[in-house]
C-alpha positions in Angstrom: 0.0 0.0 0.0 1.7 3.4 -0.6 3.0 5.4 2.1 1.1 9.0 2.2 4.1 10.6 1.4 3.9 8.4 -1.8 0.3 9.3 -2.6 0.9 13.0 -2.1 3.4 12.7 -4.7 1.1 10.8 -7.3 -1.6 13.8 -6.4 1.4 16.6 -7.0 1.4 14.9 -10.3 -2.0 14.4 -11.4 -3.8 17.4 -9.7 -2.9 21.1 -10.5 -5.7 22.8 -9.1 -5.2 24.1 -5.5 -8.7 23.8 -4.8 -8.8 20.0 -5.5 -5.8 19.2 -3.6 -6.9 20.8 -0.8 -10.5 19.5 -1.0 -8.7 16.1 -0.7 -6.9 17.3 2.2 -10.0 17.8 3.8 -11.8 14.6 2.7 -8.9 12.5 4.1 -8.8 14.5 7.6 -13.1 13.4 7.7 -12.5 9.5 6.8 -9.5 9.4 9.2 -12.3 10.8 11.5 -14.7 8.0 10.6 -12.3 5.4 10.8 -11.5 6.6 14.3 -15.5 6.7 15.6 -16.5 3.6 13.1 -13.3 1.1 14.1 -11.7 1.0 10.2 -8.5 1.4 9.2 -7.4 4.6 9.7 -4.8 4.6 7.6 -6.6 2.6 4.7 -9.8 5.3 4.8 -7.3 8.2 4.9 -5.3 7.0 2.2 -8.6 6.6 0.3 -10.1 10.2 1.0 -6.6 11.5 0.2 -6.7 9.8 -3.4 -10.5 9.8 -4.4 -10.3 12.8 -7.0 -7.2 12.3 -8.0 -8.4 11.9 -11.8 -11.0 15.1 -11.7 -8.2 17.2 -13.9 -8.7 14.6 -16.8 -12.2 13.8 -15.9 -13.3 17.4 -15.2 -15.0 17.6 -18.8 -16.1 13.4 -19.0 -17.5 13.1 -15.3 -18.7 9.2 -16.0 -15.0 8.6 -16.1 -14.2 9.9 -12.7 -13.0 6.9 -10.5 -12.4 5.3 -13.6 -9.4 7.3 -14.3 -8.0 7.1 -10.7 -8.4 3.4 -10.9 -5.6 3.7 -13.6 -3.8 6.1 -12.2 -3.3 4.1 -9.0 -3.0 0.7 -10.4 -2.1 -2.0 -8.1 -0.2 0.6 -5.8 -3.4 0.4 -3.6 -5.9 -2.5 -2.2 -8.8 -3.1 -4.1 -11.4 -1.8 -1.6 -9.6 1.8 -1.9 -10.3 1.6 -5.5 -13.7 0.2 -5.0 -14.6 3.2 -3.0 -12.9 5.6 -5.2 -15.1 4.5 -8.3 -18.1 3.7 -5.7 -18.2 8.0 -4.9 -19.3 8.5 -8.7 -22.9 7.6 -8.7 -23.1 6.6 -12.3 -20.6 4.2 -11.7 -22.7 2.2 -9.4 -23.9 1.7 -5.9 -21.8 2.1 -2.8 -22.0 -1.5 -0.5 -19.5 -0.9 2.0 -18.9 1.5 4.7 -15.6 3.1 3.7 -17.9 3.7 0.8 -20.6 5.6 1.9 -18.2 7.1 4.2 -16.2 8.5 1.1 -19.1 9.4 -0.2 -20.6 11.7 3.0 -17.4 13.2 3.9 -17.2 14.2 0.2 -20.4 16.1 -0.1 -19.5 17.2 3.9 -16.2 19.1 3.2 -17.7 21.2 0.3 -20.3 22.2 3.3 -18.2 22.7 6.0 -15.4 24.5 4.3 -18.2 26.9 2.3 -19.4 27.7 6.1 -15.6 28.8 7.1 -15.6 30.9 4.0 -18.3 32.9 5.1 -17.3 33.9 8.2 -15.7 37.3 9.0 -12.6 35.5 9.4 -12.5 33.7 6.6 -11.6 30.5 9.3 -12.6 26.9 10.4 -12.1 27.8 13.9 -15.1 30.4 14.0 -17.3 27.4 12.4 -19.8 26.2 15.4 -22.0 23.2 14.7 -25.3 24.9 15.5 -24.0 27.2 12.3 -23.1 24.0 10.1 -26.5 22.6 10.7 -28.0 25.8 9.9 -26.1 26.2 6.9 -27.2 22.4 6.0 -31.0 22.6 6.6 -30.5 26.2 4.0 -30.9 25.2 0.8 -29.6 27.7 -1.7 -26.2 27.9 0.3 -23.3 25.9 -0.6 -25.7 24.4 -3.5 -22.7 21.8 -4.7 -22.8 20.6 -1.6 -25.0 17.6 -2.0 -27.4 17.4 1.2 -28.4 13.8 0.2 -24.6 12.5 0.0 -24.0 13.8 3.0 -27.0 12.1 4.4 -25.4 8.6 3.5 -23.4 9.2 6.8 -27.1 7.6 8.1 -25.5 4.3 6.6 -23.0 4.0 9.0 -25.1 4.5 11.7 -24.4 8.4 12.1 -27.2 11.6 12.3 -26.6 13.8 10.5 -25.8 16.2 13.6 -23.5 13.8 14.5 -21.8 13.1 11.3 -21.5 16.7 10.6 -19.7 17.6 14.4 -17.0 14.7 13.4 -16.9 15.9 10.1 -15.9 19.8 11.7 -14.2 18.5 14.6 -11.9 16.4 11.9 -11.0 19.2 9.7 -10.1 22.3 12.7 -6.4 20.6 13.1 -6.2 20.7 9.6 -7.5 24.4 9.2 -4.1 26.0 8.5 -3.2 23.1 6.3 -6.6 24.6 4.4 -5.3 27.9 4.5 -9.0 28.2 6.8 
């Protein structure tokens, strides 16, 4: 399995957009959450939320190829179920069956949320975030419209509210903030 050192690497060769690399920052720091409150494989879920756009530069304009693409990219350099997710995430692709899964898939939908909440702050910063604001921001539908209140809601899956899943999902990201440039 590659080392995250490894897979940043692969990332700082398939991903030029700032955004996306830092959206995958944030995705990893949520499933290493998960993995913590769920009993998975830290390591394994990280590595998967750290990897699972790692094709959008070349899929960007052919979205039915995203996960498709990062299953090439990565190759055998990963387990199978890290791929499986990775492809799972893309609903035309099929239907997520396990939980790092729908995990990827929540925590996905869950950064875009989160990290649009830090942005409009006065700050500008994760830290000013509260979860009373996040759920607010969640239940308001024409904010953060790309954040995708039904795939966040496949946190329910693991056994998670949504309350709950989105307090991880925050708590996860604030010792990452300056990492996020949040």
């Amino acid at each position: 399995m590659l080392t995250r050192e490894e897979a940043i690497r692969i990332l700082e060769e398939n991903v030029k957009r700032r955004n996306v690399f830092l959206h995958m920052l944030a995705v990893e720091a949520i499933m290493r959450g998960l993995a913590r409150r769920l009993g998975g494989d830290e390591e394994l879920w990280g590595l998967t939320g750290l990897l699972h756009d790692v094709d959008f530069d070349r899929t960007a304009e052919d979205f039915k190829r995203h996960g498709l693409e990062a299953a090439a990219i990565l190759g055998d350099s990963v387990p199978k179920e890290v791929l499986d997710a990775i492809r799972a995430h893309n609903s035309e692709i099929g239907e997520p069956r396990t939980p790092m899964e729908n995990a990827l898939i929540a925590s996905d939908a869950a950064s875009g949320l989160i990290i649009a909440c830090a942005l409009v702050m006065p700050s500008k910063r994760l830290e000013e975030v509260t979860p009373e604001s996040l759920i607010r921001k969640f239940k308001d539908k024409d904010f953060a419209r790309g954040a995708d209140r039904g795939r966040i809601l496949f946190c329910e899956r693991l056994g998670l509210s949504r309350d709950e899943f989105l307090r991880m999902a925050l708590d996860s990201l604030k010792p990452i903030a300056q990492s996020l440039g949040l």
